[in-house]
C-alpha positions as CSV (number, residue, x, y, z in Angstrom):
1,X,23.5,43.8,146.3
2,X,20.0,43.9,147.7
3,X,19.4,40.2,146.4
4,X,22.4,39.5,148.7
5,X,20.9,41.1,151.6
6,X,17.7,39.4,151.1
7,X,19.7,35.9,151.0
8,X,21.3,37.0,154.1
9,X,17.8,37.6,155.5
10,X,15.6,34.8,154.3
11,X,18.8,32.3,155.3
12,X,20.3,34.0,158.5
13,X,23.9,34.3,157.0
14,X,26.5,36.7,157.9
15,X,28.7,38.3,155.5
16,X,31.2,35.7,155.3
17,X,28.6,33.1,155.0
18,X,26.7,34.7,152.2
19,X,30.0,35.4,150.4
20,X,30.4,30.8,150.9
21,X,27.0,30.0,149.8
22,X,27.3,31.8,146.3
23,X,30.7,30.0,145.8
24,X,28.9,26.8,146.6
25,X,25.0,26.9,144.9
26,X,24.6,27.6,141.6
27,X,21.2,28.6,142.7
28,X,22.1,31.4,144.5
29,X,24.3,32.8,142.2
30,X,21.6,32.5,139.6
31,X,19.2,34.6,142.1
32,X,21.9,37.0,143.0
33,X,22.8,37.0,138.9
34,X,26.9,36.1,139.3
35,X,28.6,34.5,137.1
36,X,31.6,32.8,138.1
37,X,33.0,32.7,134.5
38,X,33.4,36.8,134.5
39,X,33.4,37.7,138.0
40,X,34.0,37.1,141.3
41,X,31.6,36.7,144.4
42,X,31.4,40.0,146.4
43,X,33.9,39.7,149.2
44,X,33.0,41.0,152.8
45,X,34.8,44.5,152.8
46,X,33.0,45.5,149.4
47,X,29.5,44.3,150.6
48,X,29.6,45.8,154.1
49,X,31.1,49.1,153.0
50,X,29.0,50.0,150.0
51,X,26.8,53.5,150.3
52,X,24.6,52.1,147.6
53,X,24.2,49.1,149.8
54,X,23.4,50.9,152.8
55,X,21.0,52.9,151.2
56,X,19.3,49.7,149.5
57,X,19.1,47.9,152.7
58,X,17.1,51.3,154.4
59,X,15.3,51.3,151.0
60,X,14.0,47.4,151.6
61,X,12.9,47.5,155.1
62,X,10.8,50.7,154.9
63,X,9.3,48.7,152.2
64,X,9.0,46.0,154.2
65,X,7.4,47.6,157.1
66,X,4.2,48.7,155.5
């Protein structure tokens, strides 16, 4: 999940938009580590929702910050 968020940021893509670009580039998915054969993208609800998420995104921009 925190490779998503760092797509989102490095790109400038909402949740939705994220969730398209790893349907659609292979090399995404390979950074993110999906594979289509055995599972799906994340969808929006299970991305935005996600404690560990949260805490991961707080986690990368106090690292970022220093």
């Amino acid at each position: 999940m925190l490779r998503i968020y760092f797509l989102q940021l490095w790109f400038n893509l909402s949740d939705p938009a994220v969730e398209e670009e790893l349907y659609d580039s292979a090399a995404m998915r390979s950074f993110v580590g999906i594979d289509l054969g055995t599972e799906g993208a994340p969808t929006r609800p299970r991305s935005a929702s996600s404690g560990t998420c949260s805490s991961a995104i707080s986690w990368a921009r106090r690292c970022w910050r220093r």
